[in-house]
C-alpha positions as CSV (number, residue, x, y, z in Angstrom):
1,X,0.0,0.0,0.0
2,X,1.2,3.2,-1.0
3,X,2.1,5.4,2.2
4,X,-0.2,8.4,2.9
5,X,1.2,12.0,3.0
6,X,-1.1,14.5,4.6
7,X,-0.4,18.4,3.1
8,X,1.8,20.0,6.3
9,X,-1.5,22.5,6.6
10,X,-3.6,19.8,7.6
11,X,-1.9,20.0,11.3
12,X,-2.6,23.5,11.5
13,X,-5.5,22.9,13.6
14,X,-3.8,20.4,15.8
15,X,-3.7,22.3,19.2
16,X,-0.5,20.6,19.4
17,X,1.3,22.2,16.9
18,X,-0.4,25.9,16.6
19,X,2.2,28.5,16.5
20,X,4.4,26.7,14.3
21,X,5.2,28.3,11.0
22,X,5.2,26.2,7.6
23,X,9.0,24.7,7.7
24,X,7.9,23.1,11.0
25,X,4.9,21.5,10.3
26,X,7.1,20.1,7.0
27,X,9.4,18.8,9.3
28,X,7.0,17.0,11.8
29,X,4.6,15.6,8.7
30,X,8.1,14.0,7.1
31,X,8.4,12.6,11.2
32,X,5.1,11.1,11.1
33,X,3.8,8.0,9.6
34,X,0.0,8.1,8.1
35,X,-2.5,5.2,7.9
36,X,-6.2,4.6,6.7
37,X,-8.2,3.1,9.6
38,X,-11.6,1.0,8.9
39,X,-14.7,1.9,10.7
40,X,-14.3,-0.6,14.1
41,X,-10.8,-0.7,14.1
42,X,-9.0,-0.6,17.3
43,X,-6.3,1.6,17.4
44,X,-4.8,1.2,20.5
45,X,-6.0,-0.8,23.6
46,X,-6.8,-0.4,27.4
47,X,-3.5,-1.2,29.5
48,X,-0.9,-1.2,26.5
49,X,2.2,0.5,26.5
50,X,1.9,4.0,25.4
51,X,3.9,4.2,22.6
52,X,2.4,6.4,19.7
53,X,1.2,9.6,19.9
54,X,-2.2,9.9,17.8
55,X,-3.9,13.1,15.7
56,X,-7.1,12.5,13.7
57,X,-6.6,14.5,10.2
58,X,-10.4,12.7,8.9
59,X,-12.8,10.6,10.8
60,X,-14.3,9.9,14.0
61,X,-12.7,7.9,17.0
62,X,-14.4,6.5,20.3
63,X,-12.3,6.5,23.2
64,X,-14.0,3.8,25.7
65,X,-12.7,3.0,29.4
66,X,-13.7,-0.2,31.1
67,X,-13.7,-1.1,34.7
68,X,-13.0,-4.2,36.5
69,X,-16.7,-4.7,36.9
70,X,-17.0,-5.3,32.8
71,X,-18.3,-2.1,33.1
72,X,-17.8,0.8,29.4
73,X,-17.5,4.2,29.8
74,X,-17.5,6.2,26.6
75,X,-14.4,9.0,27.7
76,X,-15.0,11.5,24.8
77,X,-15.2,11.3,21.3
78,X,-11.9,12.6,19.1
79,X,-12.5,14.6,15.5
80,X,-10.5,15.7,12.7
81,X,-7.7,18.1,14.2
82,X,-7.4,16.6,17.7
83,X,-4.4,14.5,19.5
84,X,-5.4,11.3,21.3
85,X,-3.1,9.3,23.4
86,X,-0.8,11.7,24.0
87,X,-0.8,12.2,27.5
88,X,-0.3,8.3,28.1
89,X,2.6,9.1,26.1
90,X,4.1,12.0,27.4
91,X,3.9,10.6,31.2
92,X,5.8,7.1,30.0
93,X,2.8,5.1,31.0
94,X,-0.1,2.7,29.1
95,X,-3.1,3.2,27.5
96,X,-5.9,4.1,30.2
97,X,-8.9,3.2,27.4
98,X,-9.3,1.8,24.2
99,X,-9.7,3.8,20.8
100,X,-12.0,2.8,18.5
101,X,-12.4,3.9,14.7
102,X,-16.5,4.8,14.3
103,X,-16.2,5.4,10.6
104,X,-13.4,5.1,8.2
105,X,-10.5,7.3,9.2
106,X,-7.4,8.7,8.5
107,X,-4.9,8.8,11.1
108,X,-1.2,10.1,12.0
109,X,1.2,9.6,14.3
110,X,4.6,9.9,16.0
111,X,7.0,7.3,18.1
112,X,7.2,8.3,21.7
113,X,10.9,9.2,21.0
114,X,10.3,11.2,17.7
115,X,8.1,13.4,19.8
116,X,10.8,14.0,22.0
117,X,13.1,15.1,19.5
118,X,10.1,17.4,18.2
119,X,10.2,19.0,21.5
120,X,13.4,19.8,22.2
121,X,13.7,21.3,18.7
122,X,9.8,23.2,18.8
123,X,9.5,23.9,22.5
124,X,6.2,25.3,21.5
125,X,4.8,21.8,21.2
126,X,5.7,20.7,25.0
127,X,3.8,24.2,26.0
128,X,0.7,23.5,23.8
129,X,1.1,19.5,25.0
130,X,0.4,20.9,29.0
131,X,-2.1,23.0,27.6
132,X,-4.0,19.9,26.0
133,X,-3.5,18.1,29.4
134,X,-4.8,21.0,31.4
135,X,-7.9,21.2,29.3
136,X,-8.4,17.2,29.3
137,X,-7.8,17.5,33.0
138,X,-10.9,20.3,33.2
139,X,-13.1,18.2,31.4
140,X,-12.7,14.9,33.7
141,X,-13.5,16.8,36.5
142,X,-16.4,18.5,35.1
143,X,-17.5,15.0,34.0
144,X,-16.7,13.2,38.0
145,X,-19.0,16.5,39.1
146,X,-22.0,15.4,37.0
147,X,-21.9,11.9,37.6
148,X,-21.4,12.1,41.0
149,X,-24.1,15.1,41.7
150,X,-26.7,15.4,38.9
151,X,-29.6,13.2,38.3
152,X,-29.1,11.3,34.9
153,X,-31.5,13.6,33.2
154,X,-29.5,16.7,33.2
155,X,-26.3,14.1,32.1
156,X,-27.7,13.1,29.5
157,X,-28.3,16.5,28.8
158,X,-24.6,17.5,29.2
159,X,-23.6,15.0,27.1
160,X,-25.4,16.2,23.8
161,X,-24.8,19.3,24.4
162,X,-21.1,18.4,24.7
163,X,-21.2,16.6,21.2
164,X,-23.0,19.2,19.3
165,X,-20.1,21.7,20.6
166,X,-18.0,18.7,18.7
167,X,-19.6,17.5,16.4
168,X,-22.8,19.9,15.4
169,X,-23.7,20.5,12.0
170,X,-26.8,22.5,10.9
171,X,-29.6,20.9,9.6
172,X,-33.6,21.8,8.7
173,X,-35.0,21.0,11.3
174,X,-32.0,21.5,13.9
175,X,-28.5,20.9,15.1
176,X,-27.2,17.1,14.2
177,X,-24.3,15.0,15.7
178,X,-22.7,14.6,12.7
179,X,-20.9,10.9,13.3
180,X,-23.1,7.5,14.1
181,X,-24.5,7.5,18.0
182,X,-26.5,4.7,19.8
183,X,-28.1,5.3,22.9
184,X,-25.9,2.5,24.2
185,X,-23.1,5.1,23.3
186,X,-24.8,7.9,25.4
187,X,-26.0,5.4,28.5
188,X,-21.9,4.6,28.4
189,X,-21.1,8.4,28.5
190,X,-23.6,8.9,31.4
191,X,-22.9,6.0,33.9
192,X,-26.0,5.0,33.4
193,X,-28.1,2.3,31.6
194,X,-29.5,1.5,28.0
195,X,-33.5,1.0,29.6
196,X,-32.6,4.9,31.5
197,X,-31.3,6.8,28.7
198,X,-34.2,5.3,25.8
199,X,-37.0,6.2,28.2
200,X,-35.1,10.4,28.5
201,X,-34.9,10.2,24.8
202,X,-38.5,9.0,24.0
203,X,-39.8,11.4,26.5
204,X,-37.3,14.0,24.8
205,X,-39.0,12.8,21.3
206,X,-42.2,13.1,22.6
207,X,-42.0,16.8,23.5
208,X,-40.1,18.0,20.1
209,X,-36.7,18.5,22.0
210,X,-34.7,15.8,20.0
211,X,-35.2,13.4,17.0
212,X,-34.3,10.3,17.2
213,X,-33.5,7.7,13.9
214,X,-31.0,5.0,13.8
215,X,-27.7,5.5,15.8
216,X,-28.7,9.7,14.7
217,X,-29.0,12.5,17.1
218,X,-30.6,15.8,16.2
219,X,-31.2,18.3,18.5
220,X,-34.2,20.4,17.5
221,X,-34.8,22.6,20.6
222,X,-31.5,23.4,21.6
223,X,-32.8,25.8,24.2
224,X,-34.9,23.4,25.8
225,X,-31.9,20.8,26.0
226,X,-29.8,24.0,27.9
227,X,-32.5,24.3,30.4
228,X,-32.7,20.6,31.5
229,X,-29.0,20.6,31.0
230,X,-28.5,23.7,33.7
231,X,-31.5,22.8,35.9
232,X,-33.4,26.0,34.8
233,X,-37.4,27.1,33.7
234,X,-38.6,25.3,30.7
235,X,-38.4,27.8,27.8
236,X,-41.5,28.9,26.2
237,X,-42.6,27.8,23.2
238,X,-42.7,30.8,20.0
239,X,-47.1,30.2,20.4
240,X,-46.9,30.4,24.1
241,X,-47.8,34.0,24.0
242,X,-51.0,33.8,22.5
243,X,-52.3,31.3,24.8
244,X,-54.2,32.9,28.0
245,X,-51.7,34.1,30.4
246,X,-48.9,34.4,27.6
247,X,-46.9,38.1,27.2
């Protein structure tokens, strides 16, 4: 198979390497090896030795923990233009979760040592690589506080929201999650279970707030989501004013 060679300006939006000008991105794609990954591919697993540092240039990737109880939690989801793995990596450890390929993808990535060398040279990369880690670490502890304080409801809510901040893309009749999701995913993303998260979404259906098709999310009140997200006032609907008692 003939190797894969990404344009340099395709890590331009890597967090990892903004700030670097053209002859440095040049440098790092030449360091880099590139590979095609199949939809349900797993790139890395749970308790291997972190040896690769991963960016996504096209596709979607699910990165899934699992606890001694046989128990999955989705982590996050990784798109086109973000580094995965890295912070395994970078601390000389293993793998904490698996990767999984969603839909076909294309993928780079570097050696453990390579990176090194890329940092000594670039220091910018070792700054933006603690500011990734900060901003990882921000979002697990925003993630502990709503599983271990909000009712699943307002998870759930969090979730989406979360993924249409990701993964959003404008449709008709609202926002969509642009990449396959199963409420299996969003029961492992919640700590919570299948049964749970089909009965929030029926309801959800039920009331207009979300539409529902297979493994496809679309988010048509994105208000109303907000409020049951943050615990707030239902929003009124645009006919609620003409009803008796309405502004």
């Amino acid at each position: 198979m003939t190797p894969l060679s990404p344009d340099p300006a395709s890590l331009r939006g890597l967090r990892l390497f903004s700030g670097l000008d053209a002859a440095a991105l040049a440098e790092i794609v030449r360091s880099a090896q590139t590979r095609r990954i199949e939809k349900g591919t797993t790139i890395f697993s749970q308790g291997d030795r972190a040896a690769l540092c991963h960016a996504l240039i096209d596709g979607r990737v699910k990165i899934v923990q699992t606890g001694a109880d046989g128990q999955q939690l989705v982590v996050r989801y990784i798109g086109a233009g973000e580094m995965f793995g890295t912070a395994a990596v970078f601390s000389g450890g293993i793998y904490p979760a698996d990767a999984l390929a969603t839909v076909d993808c294309v993928g780079v990535h570097w050696t453990a040592a390579t990176m090194g060398e890329l940092m000594e040279r670039y220091p910018r990369i070792a700054l933006n690589a603690l500011d990734i880690v900060g901003r990882r670490l921000q979002e697990v502890q925003t993630r502990l506080r709503e599983l271990s304080t909000e009712r699943v409801e307002r998870r759930v809510a969090h979730a989406l929201l979360r993924l249409v901040r990701q993964a959003g893309r404008r449709v008709g009749n609202g926002v969509e999650i642009d990449f396959p999701l199963s409420r299996q995913d969003i029961a492992e993303m919640t700590g919570t279970t299948l049964h749970t998260v089909s009965r929030i979404l029926s309801g959800w259906e039920g009331q207009g707030i979300v539409e529902g098709g297979r493994q496809q999310v679309t988010i048509r009140q994105p208000h109303a989501l907000v409020a049951i997200a943050e615990d707030l006032p239902k929003p009124e609907k645009p006919d609620d004013a003409s009803k008796p008692g309405g502004k």
